[in-house]
C-alpha positions in Angstrom: 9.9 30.5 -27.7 7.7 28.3 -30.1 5.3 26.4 -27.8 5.2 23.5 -30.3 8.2 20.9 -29.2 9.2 18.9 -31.7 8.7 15.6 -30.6 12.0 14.4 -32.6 14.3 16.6 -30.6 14.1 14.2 -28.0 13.6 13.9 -24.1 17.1 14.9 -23.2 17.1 18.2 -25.5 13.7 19.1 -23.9 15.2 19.0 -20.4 18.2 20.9 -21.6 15.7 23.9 -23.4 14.0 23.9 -19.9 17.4 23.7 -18.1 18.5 26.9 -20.4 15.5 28.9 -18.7 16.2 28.1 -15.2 20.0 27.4 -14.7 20.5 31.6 -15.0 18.5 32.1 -11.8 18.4 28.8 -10.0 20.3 25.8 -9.0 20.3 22.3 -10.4 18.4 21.3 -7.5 15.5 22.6 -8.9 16.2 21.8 -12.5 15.7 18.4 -10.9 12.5 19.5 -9.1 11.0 20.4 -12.2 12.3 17.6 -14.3 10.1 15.5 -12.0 6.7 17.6 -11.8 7.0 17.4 -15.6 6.8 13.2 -15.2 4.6 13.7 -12.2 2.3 15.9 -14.7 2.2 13.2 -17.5 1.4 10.3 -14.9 -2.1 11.3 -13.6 -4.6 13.2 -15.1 -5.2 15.5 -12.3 -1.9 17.0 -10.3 -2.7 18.7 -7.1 -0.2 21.5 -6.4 -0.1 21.0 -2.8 0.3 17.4 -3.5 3.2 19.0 -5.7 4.0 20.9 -2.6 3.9 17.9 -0.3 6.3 15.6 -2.1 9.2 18.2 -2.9 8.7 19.9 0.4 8.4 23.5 -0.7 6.3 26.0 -0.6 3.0 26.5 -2.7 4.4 30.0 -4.3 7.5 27.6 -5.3 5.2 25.1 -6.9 3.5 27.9 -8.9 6.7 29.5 -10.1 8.0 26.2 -11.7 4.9 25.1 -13.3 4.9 29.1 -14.8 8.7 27.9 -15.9 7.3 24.4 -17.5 4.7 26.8 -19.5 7.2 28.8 -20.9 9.4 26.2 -22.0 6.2 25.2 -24.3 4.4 22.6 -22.3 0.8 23.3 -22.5 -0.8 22.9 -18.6 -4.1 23.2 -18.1 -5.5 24.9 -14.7 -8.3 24.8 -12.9 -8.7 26.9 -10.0 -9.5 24.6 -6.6 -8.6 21.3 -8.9 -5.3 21.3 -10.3 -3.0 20.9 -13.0 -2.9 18.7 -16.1 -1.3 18.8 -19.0 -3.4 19.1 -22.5 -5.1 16.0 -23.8 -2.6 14.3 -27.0 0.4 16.2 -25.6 3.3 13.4 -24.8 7.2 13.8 -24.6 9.5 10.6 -25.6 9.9 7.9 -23.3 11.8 9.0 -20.2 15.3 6.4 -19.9 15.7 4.8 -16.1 18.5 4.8 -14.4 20.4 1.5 -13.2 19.3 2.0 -9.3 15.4 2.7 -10.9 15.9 -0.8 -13.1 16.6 -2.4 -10.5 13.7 -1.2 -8.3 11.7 -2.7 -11.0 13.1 -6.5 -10.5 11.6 -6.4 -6.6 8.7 -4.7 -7.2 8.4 -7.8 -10.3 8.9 -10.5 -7.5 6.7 -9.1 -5.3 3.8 -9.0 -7.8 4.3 -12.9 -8.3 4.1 -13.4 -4.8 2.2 -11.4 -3.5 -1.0 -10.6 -5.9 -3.4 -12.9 -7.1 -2.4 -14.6 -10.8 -4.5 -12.6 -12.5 -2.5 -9.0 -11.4 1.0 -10.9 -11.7 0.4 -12.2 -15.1 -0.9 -8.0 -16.0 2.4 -7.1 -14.3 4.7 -9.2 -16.3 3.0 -8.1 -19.3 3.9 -4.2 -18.1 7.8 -5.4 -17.4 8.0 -6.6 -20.9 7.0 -3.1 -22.2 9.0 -1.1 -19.6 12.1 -3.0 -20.7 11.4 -2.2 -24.2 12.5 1.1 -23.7 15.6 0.3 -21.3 19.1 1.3 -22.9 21.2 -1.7 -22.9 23.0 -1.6 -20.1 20.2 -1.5 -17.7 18.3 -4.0 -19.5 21.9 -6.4 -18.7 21.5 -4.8 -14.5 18.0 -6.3 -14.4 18.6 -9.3 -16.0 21.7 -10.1 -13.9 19.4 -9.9 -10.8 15.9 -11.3 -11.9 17.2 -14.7 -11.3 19.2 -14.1 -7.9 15.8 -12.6 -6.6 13.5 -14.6 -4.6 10.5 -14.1 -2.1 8.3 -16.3 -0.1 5.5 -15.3 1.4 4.4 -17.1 5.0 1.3 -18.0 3.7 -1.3 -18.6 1.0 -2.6 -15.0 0.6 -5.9 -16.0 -2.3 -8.2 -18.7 -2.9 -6.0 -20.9 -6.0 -9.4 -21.5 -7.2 -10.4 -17.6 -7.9 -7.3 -16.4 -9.7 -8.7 -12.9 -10.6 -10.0 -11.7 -7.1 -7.8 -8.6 -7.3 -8.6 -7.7 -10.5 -12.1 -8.0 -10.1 -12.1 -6.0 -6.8 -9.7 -2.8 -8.3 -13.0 -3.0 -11.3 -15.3 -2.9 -8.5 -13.8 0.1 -6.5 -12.9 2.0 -10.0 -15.9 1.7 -11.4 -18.3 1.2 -8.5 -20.3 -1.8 -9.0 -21.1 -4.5 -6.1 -19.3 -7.8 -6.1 -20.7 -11.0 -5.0 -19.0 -13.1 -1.8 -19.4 -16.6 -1.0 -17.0 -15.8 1.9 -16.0 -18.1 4.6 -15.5 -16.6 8.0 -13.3 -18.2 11.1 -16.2 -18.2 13.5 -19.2 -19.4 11.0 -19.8 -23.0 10.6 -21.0 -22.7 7.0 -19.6 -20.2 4.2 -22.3 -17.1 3.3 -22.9 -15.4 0.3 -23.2 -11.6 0.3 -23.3 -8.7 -1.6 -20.7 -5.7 -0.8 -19.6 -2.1 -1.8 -15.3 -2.7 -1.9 -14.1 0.6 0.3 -10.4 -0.8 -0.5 -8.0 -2.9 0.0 -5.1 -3.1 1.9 -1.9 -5.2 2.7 -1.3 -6.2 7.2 -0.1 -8.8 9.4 0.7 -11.0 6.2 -2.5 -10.7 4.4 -4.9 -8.8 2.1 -8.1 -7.7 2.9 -11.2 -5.8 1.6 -13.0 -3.0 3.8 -16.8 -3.2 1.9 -19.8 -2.2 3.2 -21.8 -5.3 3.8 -25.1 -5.3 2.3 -26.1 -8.8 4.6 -25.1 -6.9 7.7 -25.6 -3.2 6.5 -22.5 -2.0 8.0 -18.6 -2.3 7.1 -16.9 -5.3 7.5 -13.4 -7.1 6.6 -12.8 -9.3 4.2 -9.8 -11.7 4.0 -9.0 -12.6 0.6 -7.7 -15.9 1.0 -10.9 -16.6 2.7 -13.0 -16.0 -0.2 -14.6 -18.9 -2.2 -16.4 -17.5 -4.6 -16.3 -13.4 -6.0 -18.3 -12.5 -9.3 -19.1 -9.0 -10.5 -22.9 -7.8 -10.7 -24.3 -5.2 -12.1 -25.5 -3.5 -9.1 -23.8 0.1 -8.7 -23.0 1.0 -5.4 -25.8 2.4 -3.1 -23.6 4.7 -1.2 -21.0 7.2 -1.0 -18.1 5.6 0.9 -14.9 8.4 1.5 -11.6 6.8 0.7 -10.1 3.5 2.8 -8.2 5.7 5.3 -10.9 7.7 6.3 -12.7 4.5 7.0 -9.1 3.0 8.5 -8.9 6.1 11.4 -12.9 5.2 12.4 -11.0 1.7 13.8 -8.5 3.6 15.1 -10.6 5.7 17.8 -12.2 2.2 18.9 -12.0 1.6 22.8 -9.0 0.3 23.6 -7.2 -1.5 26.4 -3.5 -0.8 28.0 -1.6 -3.3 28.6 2.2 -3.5 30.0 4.5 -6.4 29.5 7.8 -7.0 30.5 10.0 -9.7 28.5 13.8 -10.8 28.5 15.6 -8.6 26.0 17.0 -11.4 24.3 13.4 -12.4 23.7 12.0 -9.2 22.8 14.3 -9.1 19.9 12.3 -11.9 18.2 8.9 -9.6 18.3 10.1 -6.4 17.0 8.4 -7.5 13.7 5.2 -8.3 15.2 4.5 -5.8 18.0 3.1 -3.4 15.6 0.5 -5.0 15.0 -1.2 -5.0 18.5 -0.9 -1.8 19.2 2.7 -1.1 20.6 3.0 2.5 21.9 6.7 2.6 23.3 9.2 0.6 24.9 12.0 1.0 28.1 14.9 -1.2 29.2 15.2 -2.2 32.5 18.2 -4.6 33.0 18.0 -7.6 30.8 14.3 -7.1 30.9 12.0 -4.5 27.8 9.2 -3.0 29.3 6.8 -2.5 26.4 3.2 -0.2 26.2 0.5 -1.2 24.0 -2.9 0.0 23.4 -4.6 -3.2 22.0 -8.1 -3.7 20.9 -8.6 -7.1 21.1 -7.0 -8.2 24.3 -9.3 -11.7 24.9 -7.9 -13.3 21.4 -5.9 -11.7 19.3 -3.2 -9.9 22.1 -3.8 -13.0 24.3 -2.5 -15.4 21.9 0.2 -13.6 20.4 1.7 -13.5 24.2 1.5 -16.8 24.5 4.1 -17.2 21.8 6.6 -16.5 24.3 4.7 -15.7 27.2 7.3 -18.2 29.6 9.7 -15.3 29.1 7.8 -12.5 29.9 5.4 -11.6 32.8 2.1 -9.2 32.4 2.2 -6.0 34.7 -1.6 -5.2 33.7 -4.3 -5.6 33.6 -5.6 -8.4 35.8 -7.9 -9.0 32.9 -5.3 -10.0 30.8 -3.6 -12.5 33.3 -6.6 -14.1 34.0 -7.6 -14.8 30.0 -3.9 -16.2 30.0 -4.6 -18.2 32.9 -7.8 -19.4 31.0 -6.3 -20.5 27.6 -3.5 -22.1 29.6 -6.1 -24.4 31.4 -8.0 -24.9 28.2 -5.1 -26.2 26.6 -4.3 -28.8 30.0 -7.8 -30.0 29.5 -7.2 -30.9 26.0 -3.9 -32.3 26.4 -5.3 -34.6 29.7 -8.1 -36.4 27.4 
């Protein structure tokens, strides 16, 4: 078979050349498998095959025998033993069509942007949905703009700093091409805001915000950053001092912490209300007894943050351990009589 495709054949008879070569001794199944390493392929310059492996769920040997099947059909891969697999620099196929259900994906994943990134990222974004509808047949262009308008969201609460418009974009810089940033950050427990150098780690979206994990060149360790707390962020020219792993490696450090059990049992009715929230202090399981939920955690902050997310509803629940817990209750509950008796 010629190895040169000619670009003007088009996507769909390139998939059907490929489907020729497979359909004999395989099913459609993994026609469609293949289909999609072939995107996969053209969307990063490096492809792992057991990342390959991982997403499709098959073997290693079953990765290796359809990326032999892509070769023949005359795309040119390039491998490299212990790296991966990429296809040859210049080589591109026609613009793959979406489907309705993928369109649509797009219309979310547009709202979200707007509401959820900083204006600098959202404005980029909308940009990128401009040139991704381009290419949209007709139909599914009419799909997404039948829902654009029906589609809102509303975040709880301000997630950036109006005045910095660009922190995300100035961040993703920062960990892509790793230079320091400059903070003038303002923390809860500080009286006045401080201005520090950090290294970004990464960032990452939980309990309703963003933050930044950067080692801290002020404290010389890692700290958090939460971006709506940030004043001030301007790029330097510093590059980082330090080799920092990837953000989850960093994540399951916190994750080994000392922690504390706890055991809480609240009215069912009740415990409906915090199904969205438990996560986030370390729920382990859950049993029901009667009208009543038992519920585990493992928390690691039980004076503050596990304390005052029970007292949310705490006059429907009761604490079965530890004393320690009951007693910081008992403490914030007498705090708050003092204030309201002056």
């Amino acid at each position: 078979m010629n190895k040169k495709w000619p670009a003007y054949l088009g996507l769909k008879s390139y998939l059907w050349e490929i489907g020729r070569l497979i359909m004999g001794m395989d099913t459609v199944k993994r026609f469609d498998r293949i289909v999609a390493i072939l995107i996969q392929l053209q969307s990063k310059r490096i492809v792992k095959a057991q990342e390959l492996a991982d997403r499709f769920e098959v073997s290693l040997r079953t990765i290796y025998r359809d990326i032999r099947t892509l070769e023949a059909s005359g795309v040119p891969i390039v491998s490299e033993a212990g790296v991966g697999y990429s296809i040859m620099e210049g080589y591109r196929l026609p613009p793959v069509m979406f489907t309705r259900e993928e369109a649509g994906s797009f219309v979310a994943a547009e709202k979200l942007m707007q509401k959820f990134t900083d204006k600098s990222l959202g404005t980029y974004y909308e940009s990128a949905m401009f040139k991704l509808k381009s290419v949209m047949r007709g139909k599914e262009k009419d799909w997404v703009e039948a829902l654009e308008s029906q589609v809102s969201i509303f975040p709880g609460q301000d997630l950036f700093n109006e005045a910095i418009p660009n922190a995300l974009e100035i961040l993703f810089e920062s960990i892509a091409e790793k230079k320091q940033v400059f903070l003038r950050y303002e923390s809860l427990h500080a009286d006045d805001p401080s201005e520090r150098n950090i290294e970004p780690v990464g960032v990452f979206h939980e309990n309703n915000f963003w933050y930044i994990l950067g080692y801290c060149h002020l404290r010389k360790d890692y700290r958090h950053f939460r971006t709506d707390r940030i004043l001030q962020i301007k790029r330097t020219p510093n590059s980082f001092i330090l080799q920092h792993g990837t953000i989850d490696e960093h994540r399951h450090k916190y994750e080994n912490v000392q922690k504390t059990k706890v055991r809480i049992s609240v009215n069912k009715t009740v415990a409906k209300h915090i199904q969205g929230s438990k996560k986030y202090y370390g729920f382990v399981s859950q049993k029901t007894k009667n009208n009543q939920v038992e519920m585990t955690f493992m928390t690691t902050d039980l004076e503050n943050g596990f304390a005052r997310w029970y007292l949310m509803f705490g006059d429907y629940g009761k604490i079965l351990e530890p004393e320690s817990l009951k007693k910081r209750i008992a403490e914030l509950l007498q705090k708050n009589q003092d204030m309201l008796s002056t």
